[in-house]
Each structure stands twice: as C-alpha cells, then as structure tokens.
C-alpha positions as CSV (number, residue, x, y, z in Angstrom):
1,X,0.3,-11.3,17.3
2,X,1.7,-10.7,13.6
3,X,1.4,-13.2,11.7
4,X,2.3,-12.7,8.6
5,X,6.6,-12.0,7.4
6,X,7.5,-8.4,7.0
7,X,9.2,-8.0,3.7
8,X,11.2,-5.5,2.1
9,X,10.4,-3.6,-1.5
10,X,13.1,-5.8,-3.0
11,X,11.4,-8.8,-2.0
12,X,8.0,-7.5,-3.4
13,X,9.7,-7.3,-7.0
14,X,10.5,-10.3,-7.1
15,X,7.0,-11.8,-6.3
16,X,5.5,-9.8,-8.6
17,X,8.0,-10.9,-11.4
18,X,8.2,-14.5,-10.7
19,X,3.9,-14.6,-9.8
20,X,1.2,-14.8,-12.8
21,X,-2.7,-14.8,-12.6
22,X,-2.6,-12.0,-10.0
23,X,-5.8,-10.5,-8.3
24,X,-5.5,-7.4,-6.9
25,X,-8.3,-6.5,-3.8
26,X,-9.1,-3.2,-2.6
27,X,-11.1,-2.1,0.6
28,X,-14.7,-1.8,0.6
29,X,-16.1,1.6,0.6
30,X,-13.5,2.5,-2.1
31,X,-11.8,5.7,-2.2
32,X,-8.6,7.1,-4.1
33,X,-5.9,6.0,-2.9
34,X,-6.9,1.9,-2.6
35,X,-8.2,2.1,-6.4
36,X,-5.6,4.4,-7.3
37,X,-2.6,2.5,-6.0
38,X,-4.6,-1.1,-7.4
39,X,-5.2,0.5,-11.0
40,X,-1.6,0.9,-10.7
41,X,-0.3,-2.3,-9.9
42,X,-2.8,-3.9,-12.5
43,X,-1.5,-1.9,-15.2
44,X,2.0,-2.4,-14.6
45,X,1.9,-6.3,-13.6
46,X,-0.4,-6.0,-17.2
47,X,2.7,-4.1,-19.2
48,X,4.9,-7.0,-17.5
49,X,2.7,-9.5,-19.2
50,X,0.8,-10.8,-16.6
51,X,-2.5,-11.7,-16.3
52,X,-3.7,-9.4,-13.9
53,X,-7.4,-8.0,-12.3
54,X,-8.9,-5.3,-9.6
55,X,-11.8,-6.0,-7.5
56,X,-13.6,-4.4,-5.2
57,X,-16.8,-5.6,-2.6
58,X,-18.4,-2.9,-3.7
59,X,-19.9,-0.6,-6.9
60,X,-16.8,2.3,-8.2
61,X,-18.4,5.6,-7.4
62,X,-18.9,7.1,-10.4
63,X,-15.8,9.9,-9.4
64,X,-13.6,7.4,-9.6
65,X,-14.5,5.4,-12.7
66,X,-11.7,6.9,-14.3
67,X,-9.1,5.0,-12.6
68,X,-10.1,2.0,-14.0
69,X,-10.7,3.4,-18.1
70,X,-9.0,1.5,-20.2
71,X,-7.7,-1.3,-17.9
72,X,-8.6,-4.5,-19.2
73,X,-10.1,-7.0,-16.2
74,X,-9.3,-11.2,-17.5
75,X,-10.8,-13.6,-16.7
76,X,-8.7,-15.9,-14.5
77,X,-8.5,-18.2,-11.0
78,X,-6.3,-16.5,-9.5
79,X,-2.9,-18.3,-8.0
80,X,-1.7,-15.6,-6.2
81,X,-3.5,-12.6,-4.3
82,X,-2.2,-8.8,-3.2
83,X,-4.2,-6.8,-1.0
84,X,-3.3,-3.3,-1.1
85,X,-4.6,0.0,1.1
86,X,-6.0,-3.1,3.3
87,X,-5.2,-2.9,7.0
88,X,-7.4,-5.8,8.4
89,X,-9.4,-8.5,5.9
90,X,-12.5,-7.2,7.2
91,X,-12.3,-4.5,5.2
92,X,-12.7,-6.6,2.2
93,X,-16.5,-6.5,2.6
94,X,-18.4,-8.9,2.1
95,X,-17.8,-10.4,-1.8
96,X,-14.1,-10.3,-1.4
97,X,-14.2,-11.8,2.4
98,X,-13.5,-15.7,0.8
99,X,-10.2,-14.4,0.2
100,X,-9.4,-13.2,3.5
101,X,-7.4,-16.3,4.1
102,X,-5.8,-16.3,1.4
103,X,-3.5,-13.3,0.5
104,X,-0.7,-13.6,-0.3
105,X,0.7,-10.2,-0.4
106,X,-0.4,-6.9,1.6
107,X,0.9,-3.5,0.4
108,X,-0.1,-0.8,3.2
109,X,1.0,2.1,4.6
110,X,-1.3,2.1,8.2
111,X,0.3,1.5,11.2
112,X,-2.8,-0.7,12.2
113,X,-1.8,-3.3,10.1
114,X,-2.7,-7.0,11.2
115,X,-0.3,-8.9,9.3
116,X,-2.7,-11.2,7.9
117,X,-1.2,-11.8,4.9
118,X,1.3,-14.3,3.9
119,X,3.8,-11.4,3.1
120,X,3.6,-7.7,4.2
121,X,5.2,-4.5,3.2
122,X,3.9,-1.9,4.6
123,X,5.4,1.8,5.4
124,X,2.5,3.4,8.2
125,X,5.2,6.6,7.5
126,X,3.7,6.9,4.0
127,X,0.8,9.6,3.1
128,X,-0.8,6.5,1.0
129,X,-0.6,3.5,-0.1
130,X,-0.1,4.7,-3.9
131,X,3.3,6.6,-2.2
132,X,4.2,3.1,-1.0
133,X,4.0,1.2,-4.4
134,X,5.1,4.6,-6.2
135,X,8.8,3.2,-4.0
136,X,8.5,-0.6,-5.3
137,X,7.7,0.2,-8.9
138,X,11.0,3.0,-9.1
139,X,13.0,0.4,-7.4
140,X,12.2,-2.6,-9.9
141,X,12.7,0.1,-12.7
142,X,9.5,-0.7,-14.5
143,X,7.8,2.2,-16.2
144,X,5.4,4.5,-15.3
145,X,2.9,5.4,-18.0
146,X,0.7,8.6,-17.7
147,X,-1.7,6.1,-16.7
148,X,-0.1,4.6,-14.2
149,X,1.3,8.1,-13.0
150,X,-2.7,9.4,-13.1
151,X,-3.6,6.0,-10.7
152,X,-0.9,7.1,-8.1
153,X,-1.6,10.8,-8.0
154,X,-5.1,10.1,-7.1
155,X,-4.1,7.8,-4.7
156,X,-1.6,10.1,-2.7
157,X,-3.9,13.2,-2.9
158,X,-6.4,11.3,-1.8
159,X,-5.1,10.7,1.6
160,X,-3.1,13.4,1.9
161,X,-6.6,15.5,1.8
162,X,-5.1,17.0,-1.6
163,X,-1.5,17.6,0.1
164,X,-3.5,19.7,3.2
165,X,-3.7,17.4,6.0
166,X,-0.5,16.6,8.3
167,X,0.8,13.3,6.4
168,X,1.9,15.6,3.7
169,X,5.4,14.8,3.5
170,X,8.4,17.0,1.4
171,X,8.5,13.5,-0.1
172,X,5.2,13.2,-0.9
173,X,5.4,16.4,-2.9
174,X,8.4,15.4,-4.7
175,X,6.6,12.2,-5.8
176,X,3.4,14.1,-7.0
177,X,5.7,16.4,-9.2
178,X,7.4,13.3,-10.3
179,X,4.1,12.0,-11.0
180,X,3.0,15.1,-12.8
181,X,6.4,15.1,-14.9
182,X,5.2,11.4,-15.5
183,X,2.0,12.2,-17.2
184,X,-0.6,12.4,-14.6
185,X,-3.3,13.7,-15.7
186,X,-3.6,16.3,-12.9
187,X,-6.2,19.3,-15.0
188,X,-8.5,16.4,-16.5
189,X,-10.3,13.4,-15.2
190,X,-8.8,14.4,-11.6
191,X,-10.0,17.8,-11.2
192,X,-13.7,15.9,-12.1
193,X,-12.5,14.0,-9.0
194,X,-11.5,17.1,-6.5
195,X,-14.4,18.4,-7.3
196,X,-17.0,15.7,-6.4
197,X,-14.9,14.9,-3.5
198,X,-15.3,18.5,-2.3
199,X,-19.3,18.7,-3.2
C-alpha cells in the first residue's frame, strides 16, 4: 500500500523554494541518469541559494565524474531530503540506508515506485528521471545552465540507451535538443561517457 502523497510538479516547486539544507540521494550502483538528474537539482537548488549536496552509497565511476566537476558539496545536517531515480529505499545501499525513513521527497519516473517517501512525484511514462525534473525546473522557470543542461542530457540518454531503446519518446528528443540548444555539452565530457559505457 502507498504510503506516501502523490504530488504534482507545482507542488515540488514550491518545496524546493520554501526548503534549505537539502540532500539530494541517488541509487547505489550509480549510473547516468540518477547522477545526472541529482547534479542537476544540486546545481540549481545551489543557483537558488540554497545549501544543497549529492551523495551516493557508493564510489562515482570514473565515467561519470564529470557530472559532479565543479559542483560544490557543503557541509550541512540536512533538514530536508529528495531522493531522485530511487524506486524503493533499498536501493540506497547501504551508507545512505539511515535515511530510508526519512525522505522527504522522491522524484522518479518507474512505475515500481513504493511510495516511501513523504511526497512523491513520479512520471513511470518518462524515459528518465532527468526528463522528469527537466518538466519541474521549465515549469518553476529557473534556469538551465550548460551545466545543468550537460547533467540532464546524460541522464535521459542514459536510460533511453542513447535514444535506441523503446522509451524513446518524440518528447524525449525534443528535450535533448532543448538541452543541446541549452549548452550541453554533448561532443565533450559525454562522448568520454558513450564511449566507456559502450567498452
């Protein structure tokens, strides 16, 4: 049974605007699209002027360090928690899984979503959890730097299988050439990525 309240993207703005000493979890095993879509959300709850942090169970492979250049990581206790890319608290892993009670937020896109967090927005017809955010962060109007554009590009061409697999949506393309008209930085740092994530 579903515990947590379903929200909608309106609702998520204003938590993140009225919230401050945010940490931001991602799933263990890390791929794109989780540190992606939370390198995103740090950077623009950061530009907001928030204190703001990512974590992660686990080590960043080295493919996708570059998600996280340049993001500064504070020092903080947190006082209010988002989960993104994070169907059940389980897949926090093991460092993280003293916060599985304790999230307040849960941005998703998997239709195996528990609800386990004290607010949920999640969109299981999404490619990715970055396509899911890209929808909050256009609605609350708040910039999206090349940075920021770079985060969620990864993110939804991650788990669209680099726009091959099924889940690639005509929306999904749109977003990844607004992403590109953004700034992301698709001919860099991400074709490093493609191409240890097709070695």
């Amino acid at each position: 049974m579903k515990s947590g309240r379903e929200i909608d993207s309106a609702r998520v703005g204003e938590q993140l605007r009225a919230n401050d000493k945010i940490l931001i979890l991602t799933h263990k095993s890390p791929d794109g699209d989780t540190l992606g879509t939370g390198a995103a959300l740090c950077r623009v709850l950061q530009q907001m002027g928030k204190q703001a942090r990512v974590e992660n169970s686990e080590p960043i492979p080295e493919k996708y360090r570059f998600l996280l250049e340049g993001l500064a990581q504070p020092d903080f206790d947190p006082e209010y928690i988002i989960a993104v890319d994070v169907a059940d608290p389980k897949l926090l892993g093991d460092k993280l899984s003293v916060y599985a009670d304790r999230v307040d937020l849960c941005i998703d896109h998997h239709p195996s979503n528990l609800y386990y967090a004290k607010e949920v927005f999640c969109r299981p017809e999404d490619g990715a959890a970055a396509l899911t955010l890209y929808r909050i962060l256009k609605e609350m109007g708040e910039p999206i730097t090349p940075d920021i554009a770079t985060d969620l590009y990864t993110g939804l061409s991650t788990d669209t299988g680099c726009f091959r697999y099924s889940n690639t949506s005509s929306e999904a393309l749109r977003v990844a050439a607004d992403l590109i008209d953004a700034g992301a930085d698709n001919a860099g740092s991400f074709t490093v990525h493609i191409k240890s994530q097709e070695s």
